[in-house]
Every structure is written in structure tokens, then in C-alpha cells.
C-alpha positions as CSV (number, residue, x, y, z in Angstrom):
1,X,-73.8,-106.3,38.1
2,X,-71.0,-108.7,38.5
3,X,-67.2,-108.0,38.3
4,X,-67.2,-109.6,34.6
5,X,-70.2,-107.8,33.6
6,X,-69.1,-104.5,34.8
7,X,-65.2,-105.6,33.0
8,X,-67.0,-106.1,29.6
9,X,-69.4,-102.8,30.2
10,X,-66.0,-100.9,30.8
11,X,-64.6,-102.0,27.7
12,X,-67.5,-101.7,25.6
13,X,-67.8,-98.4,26.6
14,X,-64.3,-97.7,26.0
15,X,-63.8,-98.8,22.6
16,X,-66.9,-96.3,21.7
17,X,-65.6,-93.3,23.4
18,X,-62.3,-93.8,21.8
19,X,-63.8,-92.2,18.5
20,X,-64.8,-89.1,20.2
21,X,-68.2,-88.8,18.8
22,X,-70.2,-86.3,20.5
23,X,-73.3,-87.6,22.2
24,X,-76.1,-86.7,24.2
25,X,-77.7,-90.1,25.2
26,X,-75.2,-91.7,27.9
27,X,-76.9,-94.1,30.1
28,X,-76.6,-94.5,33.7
29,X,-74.3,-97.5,33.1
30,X,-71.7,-96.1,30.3
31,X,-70.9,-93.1,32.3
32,X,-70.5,-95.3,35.6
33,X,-68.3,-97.8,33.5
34,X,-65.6,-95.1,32.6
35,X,-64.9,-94.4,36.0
36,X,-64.4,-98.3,36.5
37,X,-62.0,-98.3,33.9
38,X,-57.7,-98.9,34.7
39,X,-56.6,-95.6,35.6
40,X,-54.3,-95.6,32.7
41,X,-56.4,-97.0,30.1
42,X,-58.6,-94.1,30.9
43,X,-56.2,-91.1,30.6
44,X,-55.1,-92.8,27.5
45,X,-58.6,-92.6,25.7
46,X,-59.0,-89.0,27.4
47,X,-55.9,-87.8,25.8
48,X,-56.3,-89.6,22.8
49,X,-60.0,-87.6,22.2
50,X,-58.7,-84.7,23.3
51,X,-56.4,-84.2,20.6
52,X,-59.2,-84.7,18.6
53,X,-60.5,-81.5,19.3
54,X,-57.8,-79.3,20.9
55,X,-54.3,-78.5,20.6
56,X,-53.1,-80.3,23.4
57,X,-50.7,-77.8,25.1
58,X,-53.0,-75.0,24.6
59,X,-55.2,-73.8,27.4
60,X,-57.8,-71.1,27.9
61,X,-57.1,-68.9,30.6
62,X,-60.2,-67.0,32.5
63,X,-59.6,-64.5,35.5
64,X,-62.8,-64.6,37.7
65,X,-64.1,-61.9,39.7
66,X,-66.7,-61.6,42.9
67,X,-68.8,-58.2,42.2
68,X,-71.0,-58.8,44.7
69,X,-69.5,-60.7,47.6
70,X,-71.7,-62.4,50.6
71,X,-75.2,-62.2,51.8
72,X,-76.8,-64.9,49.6
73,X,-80.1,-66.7,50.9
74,X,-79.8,-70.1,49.6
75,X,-78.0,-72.7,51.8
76,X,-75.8,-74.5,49.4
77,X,-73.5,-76.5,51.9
78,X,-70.3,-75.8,50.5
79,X,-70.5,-72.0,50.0
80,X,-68.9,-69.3,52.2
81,X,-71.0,-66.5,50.8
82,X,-74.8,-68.0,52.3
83,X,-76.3,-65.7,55.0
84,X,-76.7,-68.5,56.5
85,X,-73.2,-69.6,57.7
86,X,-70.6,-67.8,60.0
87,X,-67.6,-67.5,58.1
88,X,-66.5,-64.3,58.9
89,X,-67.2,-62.7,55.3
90,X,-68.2,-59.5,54.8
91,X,-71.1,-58.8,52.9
92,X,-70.0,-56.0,49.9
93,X,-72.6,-54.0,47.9
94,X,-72.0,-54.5,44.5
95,X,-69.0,-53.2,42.5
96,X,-68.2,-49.5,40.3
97,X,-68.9,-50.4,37.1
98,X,-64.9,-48.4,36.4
99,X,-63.7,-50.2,38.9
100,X,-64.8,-54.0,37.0
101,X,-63.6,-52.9,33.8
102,X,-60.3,-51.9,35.6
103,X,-59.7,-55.1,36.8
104,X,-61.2,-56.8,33.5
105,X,-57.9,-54.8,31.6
106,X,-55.5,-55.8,34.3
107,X,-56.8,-59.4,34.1
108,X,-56.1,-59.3,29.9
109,X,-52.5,-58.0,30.1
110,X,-51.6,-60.9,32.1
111,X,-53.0,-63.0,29.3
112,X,-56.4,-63.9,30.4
113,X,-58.7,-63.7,27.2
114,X,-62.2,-64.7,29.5
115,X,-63.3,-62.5,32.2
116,X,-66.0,-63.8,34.3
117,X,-67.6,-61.9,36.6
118,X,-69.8,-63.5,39.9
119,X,-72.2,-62.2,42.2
120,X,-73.8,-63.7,45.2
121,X,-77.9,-63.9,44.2
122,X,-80.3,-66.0,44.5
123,X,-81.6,-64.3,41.3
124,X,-80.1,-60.9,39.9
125,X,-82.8,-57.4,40.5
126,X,-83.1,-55.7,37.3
127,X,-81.6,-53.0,39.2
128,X,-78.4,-54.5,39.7
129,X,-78.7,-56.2,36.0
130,X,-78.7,-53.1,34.8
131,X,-75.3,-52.2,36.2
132,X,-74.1,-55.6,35.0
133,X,-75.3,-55.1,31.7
134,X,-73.1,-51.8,31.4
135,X,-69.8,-53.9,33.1
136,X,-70.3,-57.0,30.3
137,X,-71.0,-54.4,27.5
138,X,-67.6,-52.5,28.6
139,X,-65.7,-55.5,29.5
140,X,-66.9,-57.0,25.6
141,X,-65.4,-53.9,24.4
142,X,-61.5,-55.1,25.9
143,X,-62.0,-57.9,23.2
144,X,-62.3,-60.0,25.9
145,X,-65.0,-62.8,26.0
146,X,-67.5,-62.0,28.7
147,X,-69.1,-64.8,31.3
148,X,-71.4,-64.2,33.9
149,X,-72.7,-65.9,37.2
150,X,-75.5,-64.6,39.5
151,X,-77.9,-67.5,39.9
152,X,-81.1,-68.0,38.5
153,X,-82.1,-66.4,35.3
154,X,-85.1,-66.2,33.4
155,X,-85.4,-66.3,30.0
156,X,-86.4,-62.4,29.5
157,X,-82.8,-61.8,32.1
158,X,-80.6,-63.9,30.0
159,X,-81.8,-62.1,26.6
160,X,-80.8,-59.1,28.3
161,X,-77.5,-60.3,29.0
162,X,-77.3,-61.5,25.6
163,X,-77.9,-58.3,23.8
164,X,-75.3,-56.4,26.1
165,X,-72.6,-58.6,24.2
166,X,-72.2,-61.6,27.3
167,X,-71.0,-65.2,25.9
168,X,-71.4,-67.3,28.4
169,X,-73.6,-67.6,31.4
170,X,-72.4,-69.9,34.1
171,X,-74.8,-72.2,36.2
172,X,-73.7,-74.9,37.7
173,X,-75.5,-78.2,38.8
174,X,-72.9,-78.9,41.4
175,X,-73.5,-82.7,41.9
176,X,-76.4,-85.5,40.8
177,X,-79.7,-84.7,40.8
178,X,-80.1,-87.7,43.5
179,X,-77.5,-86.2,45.9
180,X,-78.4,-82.8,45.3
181,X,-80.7,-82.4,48.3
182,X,-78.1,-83.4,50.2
183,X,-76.4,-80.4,49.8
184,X,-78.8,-77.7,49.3
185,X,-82.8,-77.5,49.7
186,X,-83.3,-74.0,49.0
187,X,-83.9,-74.7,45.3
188,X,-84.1,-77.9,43.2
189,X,-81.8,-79.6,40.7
190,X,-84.8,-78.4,38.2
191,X,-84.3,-74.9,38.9
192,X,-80.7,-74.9,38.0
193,X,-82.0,-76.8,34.7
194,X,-84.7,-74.2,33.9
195,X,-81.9,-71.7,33.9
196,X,-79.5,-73.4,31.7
197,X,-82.7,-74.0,29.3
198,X,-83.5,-70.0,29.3
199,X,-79.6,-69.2,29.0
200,X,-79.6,-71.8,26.1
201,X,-82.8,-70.1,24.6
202,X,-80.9,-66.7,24.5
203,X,-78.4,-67.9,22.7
204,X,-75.8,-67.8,25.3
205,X,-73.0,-70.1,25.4
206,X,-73.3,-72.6,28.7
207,X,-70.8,-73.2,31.5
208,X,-71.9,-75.2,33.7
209,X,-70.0,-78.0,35.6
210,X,-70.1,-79.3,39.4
211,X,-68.1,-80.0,42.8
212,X,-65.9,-83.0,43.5
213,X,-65.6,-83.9,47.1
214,X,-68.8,-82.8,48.9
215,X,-69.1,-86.6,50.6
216,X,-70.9,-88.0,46.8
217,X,-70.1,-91.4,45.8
218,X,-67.9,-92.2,43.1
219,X,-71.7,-93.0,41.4
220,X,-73.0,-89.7,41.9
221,X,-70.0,-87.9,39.7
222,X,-70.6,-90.2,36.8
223,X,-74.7,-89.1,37.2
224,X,-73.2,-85.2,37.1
225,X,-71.3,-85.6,33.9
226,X,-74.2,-87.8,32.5
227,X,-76.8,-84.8,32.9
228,X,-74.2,-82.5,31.5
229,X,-73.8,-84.3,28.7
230,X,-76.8,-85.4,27.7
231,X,-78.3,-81.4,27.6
232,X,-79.2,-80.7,24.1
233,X,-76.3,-78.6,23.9
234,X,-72.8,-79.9,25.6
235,X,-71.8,-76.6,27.8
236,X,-68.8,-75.0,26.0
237,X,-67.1,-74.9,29.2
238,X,-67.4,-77.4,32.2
239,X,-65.6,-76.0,35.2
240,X,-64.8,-79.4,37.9
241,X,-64.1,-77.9,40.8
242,X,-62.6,-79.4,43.8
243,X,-64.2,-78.6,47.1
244,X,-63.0,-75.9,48.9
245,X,-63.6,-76.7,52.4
246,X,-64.2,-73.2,54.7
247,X,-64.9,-72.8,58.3
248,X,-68.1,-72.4,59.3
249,X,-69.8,-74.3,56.4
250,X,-71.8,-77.7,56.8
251,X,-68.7,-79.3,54.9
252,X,-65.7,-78.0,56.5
253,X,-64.0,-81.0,57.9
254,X,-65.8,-83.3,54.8
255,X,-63.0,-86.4,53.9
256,X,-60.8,-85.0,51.2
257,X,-61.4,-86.6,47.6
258,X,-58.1,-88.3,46.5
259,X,-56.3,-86.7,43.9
260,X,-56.5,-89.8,41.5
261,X,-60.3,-89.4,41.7
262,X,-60.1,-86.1,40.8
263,X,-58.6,-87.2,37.7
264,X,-61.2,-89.7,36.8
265,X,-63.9,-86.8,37.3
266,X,-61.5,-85.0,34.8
267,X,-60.9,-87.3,32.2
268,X,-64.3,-88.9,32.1
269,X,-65.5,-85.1,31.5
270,X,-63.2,-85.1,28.3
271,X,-64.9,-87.8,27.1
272,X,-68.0,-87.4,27.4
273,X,-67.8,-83.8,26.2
274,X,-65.0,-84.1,23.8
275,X,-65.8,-80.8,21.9
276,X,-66.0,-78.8,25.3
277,X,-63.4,-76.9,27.5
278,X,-62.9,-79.0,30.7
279,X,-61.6,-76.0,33.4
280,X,-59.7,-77.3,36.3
281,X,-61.5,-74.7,38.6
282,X,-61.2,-74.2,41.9
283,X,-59.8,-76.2,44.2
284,X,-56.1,-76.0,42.8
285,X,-54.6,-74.2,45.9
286,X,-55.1,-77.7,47.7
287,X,-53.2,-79.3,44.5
288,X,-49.1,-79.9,43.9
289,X,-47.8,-79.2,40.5
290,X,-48.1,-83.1,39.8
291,X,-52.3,-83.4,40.4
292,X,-52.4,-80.2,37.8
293,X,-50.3,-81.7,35.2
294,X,-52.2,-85.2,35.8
295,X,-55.2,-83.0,34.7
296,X,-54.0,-81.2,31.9
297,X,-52.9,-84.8,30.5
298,X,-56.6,-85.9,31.3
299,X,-57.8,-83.4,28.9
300,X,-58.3,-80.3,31.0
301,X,-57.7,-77.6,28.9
302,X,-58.7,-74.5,31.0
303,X,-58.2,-72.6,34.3
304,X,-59.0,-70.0,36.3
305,X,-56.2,-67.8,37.4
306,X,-55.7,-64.7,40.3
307,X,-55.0,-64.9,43.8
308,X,-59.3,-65.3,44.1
309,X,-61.5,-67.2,42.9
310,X,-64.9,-65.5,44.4
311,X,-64.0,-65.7,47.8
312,X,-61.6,-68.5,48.2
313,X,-57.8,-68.6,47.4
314,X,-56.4,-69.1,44.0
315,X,-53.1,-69.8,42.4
316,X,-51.2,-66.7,41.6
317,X,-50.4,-66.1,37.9
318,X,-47.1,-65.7,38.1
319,X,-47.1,-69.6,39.6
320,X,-49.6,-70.7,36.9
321,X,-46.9,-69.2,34.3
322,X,-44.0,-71.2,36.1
323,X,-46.2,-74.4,35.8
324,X,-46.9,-73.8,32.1
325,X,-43.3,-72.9,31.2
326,X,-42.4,-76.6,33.3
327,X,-45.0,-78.6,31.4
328,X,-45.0,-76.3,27.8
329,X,-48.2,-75.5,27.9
330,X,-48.9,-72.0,26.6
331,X,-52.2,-69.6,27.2
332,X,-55.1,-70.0,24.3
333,X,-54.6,-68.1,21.3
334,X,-56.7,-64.6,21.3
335,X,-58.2,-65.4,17.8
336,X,-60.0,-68.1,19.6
337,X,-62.2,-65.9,21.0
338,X,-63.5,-64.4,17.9
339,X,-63.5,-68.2,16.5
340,X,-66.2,-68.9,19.3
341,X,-68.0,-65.9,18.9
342,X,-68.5,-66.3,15.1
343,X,-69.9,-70.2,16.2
344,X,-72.1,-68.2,19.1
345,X,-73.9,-65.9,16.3
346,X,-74.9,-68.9,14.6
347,X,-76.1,-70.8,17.4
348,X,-78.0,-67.5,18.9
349,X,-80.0,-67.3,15.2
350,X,-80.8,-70.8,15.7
351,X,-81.8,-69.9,18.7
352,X,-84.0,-67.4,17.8
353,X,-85.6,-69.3,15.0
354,X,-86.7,-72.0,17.3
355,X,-88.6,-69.8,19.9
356,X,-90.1,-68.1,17.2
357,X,-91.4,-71.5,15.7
358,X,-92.6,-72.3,19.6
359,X,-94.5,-69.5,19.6
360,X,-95.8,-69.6,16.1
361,X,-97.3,-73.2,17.1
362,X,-98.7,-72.1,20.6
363,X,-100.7,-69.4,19.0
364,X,-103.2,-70.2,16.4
365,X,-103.4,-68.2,12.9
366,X,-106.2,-65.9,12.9
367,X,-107.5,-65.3,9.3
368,X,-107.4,-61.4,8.0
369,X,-110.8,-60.9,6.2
């Protein structure tokens, strides 16, 4: 495509994304041409469709924690919890159930309303998911919305969840599909969809989102957002996450991703999941106050905060209160939360309504002489 031709494609595209409809068939080309668009051009749609949506100095606030740290199989190139890699962390059995909920009530009375909790599987034992169940039950009980990561579901595990009051499962895709072997081989870019379908299926809410700076083209971030996007569902939250480069992992010493890139990545996520939380995730040790608020103006409209995010470091809340007090952003409403939830029973009847048709179709009707 020529300079002019990818100029008109930019615009084209622009002008259509302006309106903030919410779409699910973004080609190849329309998600490319947003990240060719002038920098400022871009943040002004993004902010423009943003408000659309959200109050734009309100942002949701989530406090991650690792309940089972280390000892994974997979290789995923970036993480400091494979078995794989020497990075010097210990592998920990996973956590009290007391002990979680502790931390979940700590987490809300510094204003998080989101507690996500994270454990290093390839796929959960029903064991262990039994545990969990109790912790998302309990933690459900604080009022506070419940999210969960531990890898690969199925749909049987993600119904279980479901019932034991969790709202959102995380699974992220991490990068393209086409770069994806690139940076791990231990499972496919199909798995992770498979488990974003059962999640779906259950009912559950989806966050799912990807890495910025893992060595992908510019290309390959617009391909991410494109097969977020264009899931049946948009996820309700899309953590970007900038790479957190670690010491004994495949890409420690990767080039850093400039910090205007890492904007694009945000903004283009606005738009092309207008109705979605955008989490600036991890990463934002690495970032000055001025990348953060470049974000929030892109339309990022979430965070993580704690000193931890799994296993890497994290901005300290009382810093992340500092920066909101600077820029007059304030933490998410509570009532939000039973907003969402109210949407999620809806969405988990649908839910239900559609497996049951599936299922009434795949078996025939026997007739009852």
C-alpha cells in the first residue's frame, strides 16, 4: 500500500471510529491504519469516544494478588514464574484461604473495588479449585468484584467458578496469533481462545488483553487488538501491559518500546473497544507520571495498584493517590460494581439459554409413546 493509500485508509478509518460504535468485524487493514494515524489526531478520537462511555476522570482501581507463586510448566518468554527459567523465585504452595480474604479487606480500604487473584498453572487441579472457589466466594462476600487468573479452563472449571460468585476470569492472548510462537510453544494461540470461549459460555465476564514490548512489530499490536475486538463479546476489561523485563528470562535485555507507542497501543484499545475498561497494567514502575497521564488521556481508565503485581514491582498506592490527586482523577464509584453485576446476570442467562439451545440441536428428540 502506498503512502497515499495508507493516508486515505487512516482517515477513513478515523472518521468511522469517531462515532464509537461497537464492532466486532475490524479488518487487518482498519486496525493497522489507527496506529498510522498523527499522534494527536489519535488521542483526540480516543478521548473523544471515551467520553462516550465513561466519566472521564473516573478509574477502576483493582489490587492483584499471586496465590500461588512460581513453578509453572509452560515457557512463555516473558514470565519469571516458568520452571523453566532461573530467576531466583521461589516456588510457594498455594495460599490460606484467611489469609487471601485478609489481604482482599486490606486491598478494599485502600479503595480497590476489584480483587484479582493469580496463580501460576498451566491448568488449575480441582483440588486447588476447590480452595479457590471458597477464597472467590469469601472475597465476593467484601462486596468486592472477584477476578481470577490460573490458565486454562474448561468449560465444566469456569461454571464452577461461576457459581462460587467470580465476575471475571482473566486470560490473556499476550500478542498476535502470528507472533505468538515466537514467544511461547508450550500451547497455541487457540488454546488461550478455547478458554476465553468456555469462560464466555459460563457467563463470566472476560479480561483479557496482551504485552507491549516483547520485540512485535508495530503490525503485530494492531493484529492483538483486532482479535480482541472482534470476539463475540468485547472483554469488559483489557489489561495492556508493558513488558516487564526480568533476569533470567529469554527477554531480559529486549529493546524497550517507546513510551509514545505505548500510547498508540492504548488509545487504539479505546477505540476499538469503546464500551470496555482499558487497564494500564503492568509495566508502570518503568513509567514517569507523564507516560501515565498520556494514558489516562488515551482512554485508559483502569489500573492495578500495590507494591506487586504477581511477582514483579508495582506502584505503591499511596503514589498512585498522589498521581490522581495531580491529574483529578478519582477511584470508580462502588455502585459500579453492582451496576456490572446486574449487566453480568443478564449476560450469564443468555448464556445459559444458548448452551441449552446447542445441546437441544446436537441431540435428536426421541418421541414418548
Amino acid at each position: 500500500m502506498s503512502v497515499s493509500q495508507q493516508t486515505a485508509q487512516s482517515q477513513t478509518t478515523l472518521e468511522r471510529v469517531r462515532r464509537g460504535e461497537i464492532r466486532h468485524d475490524w479488518t487487518a487493514e482498519e486496525a493497522r491504519a489507527l496506529f498510522e494515524l498523527p499522534f494527536n489526531e489519535l488521542i483526540f478520537a480516543a478521548q473523544t469516544v471515551h467520553r462516550q462511555y465513561f466519566d472521564p476522570n473516573e478509574v477502576q482501581v483493582s489490587t492483584l494478588l499471586s496465590i500461588k507463586t512460581g513453578g509453572c510448566p509452560e515457557d512463555c518468554a516473558y514470565c519469571p514464574q516458568s520452571a523453566r527459567y532461573d530467576t531466583g523465585l521461589e516456588k510457594e504452595k498455594l495460599m490460606d484461604v484467611n489469609f487471601v480474604v485478609a489481604q482482599a479487606k486490606a486491598a478494599k480500604a485502600k479503595g480497590a473495588t476489584r480483587f484479582c487473584m493469580g496463580a501460576a498453572y498451566r491448568s488449575p487441579t480441582d483440588k486447588h479449585l476447590d480452595r479457590i472457589t471458597d477464597m472467590i466466594s469469601q472475597v465476593r462476600a467484601l462486596g468486592m468484584e472477584t477476578c481470577a487468573t490460573l490458565g486454562m479452563v474448561n468449560r465444566e472449571q469456569a461454571e464452577k467458578m461461576a457459581d462460587a460468585g467470580l465476575d471475571y476470569y482473566n486470560h490473556n492472548i499476550d500478542t498476535a496469533e502470528d507472533f505468538y510462537g515466537d514467544i511461547i510453544t508450550t500451547r497455541t494461540f487457540d488454546d488461550r481462545m478455547d478458554t476465553l470461549e468456555n469462560v464466555r459460555q459460563a457467563g463470566l465476564n472476560v479480561c483479557c488483553g496482551g504485552i507491549v514490548g516483547m520485540g512485535e512489530e508495530t503490525g503485530h499490536r494492531a493484529d492483538m487488538l483486532r482479535a480482541l475486538a472482534n470476539l463475540p463479546q468485547h472483554p469488559g476489561s483489557v489489561p495492556i501491559n508493558q513488558l516487564v523485563q526480568v533476569p533470567g528470562t529469554p527477554l531480559y535485555g529486549q529493546e524497550e518500546v517507546h513510551p509514545v507507542e505505548f500510547v498508540r497501543t492504548i488509545a487504539a484499545a479505546r477505540l476499538m473497544m469503546p464500551a470496555s475498561h482499558v487497564r494500564l497494567s503492568a509495566g508502570r514502575t518503568d513509567m514517569n507520571d507523564e507516560t501515565q497521564a498520556l494514558c489516562f488521556l488515551a482512554g485508559a481508565n483502569s489500573i492495578f495498584y500495590g507494591d506487586k503485581l504477581l511477582t514483579t514491582d508495582n506502584p505503591e498506592a499511596d503514589a498512585d493517590q498522589q498521581l490522581f490527586q495531580r491529574l483529578g482523577l478519582r477511584p470508580e464509584a462502588v455502585g459500579r460494581v453492582e451496576e456490572r453485576r446486574e449487566c453480568g446476570r443478564g449476560k450469564r442467562e443468555d448464556a445459559a439459554a444458548e448452551a441449552a439451545a446447542q445441546a437441544d440441536q446436537a441431540e435428536p428428540h426421541v418421541r414418548a409413546d
